[in-house]
C-alpha positions, 0 to 999 in steps of 0.5 A: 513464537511470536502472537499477533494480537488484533490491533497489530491486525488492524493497524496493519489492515489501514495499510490497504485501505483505499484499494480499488479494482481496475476496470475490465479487460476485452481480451482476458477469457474469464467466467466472472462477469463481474466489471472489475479485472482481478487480473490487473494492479489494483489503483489507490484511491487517495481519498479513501485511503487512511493518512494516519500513521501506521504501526509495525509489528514491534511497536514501532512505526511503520517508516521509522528511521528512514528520512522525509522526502522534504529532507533528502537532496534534490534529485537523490534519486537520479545519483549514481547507485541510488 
């Protein structure tokens, strides 16, 4: 059984950071009073969010053996199969 210690934990927390509610609905029924809907996707707030590269569970990192955007073909994503 593997055994997370805390900077898996906390490498792994900079992943969310930067998360933010959206603003409330009108037409949800819900005793919260709150601003915040908690039933809507959540926006990324890009200066919140923490750029530093990010470890995986094993050590790695995060994104490892994929290739750069700037690296792929022009318009890869638009190809067949893609």
């Amino acid at each position: 059984q593997k055994v997370y210690e805390n900077h898996h934990v906390e490498t792994n927390a900079r992943l969310f950071t930067g998360w933010w509610y959206n603003v409330r609905r009108g037409n949800v029924e819900d005793k919260d009073l709150s601003t915040h809907s908690r039933f809507d996707t959540m926006n990324i707030e890009l200066d919140w969010h923490d750029l530093s590269p990010k470890r995986d569970l094993n050590e790695g990192w995060i994104g490892d053996r994929f290739p750069l955007c700037v690296d792929l073909p022009s318009k890869h994503f638009l190809k067949k199969g893609a």
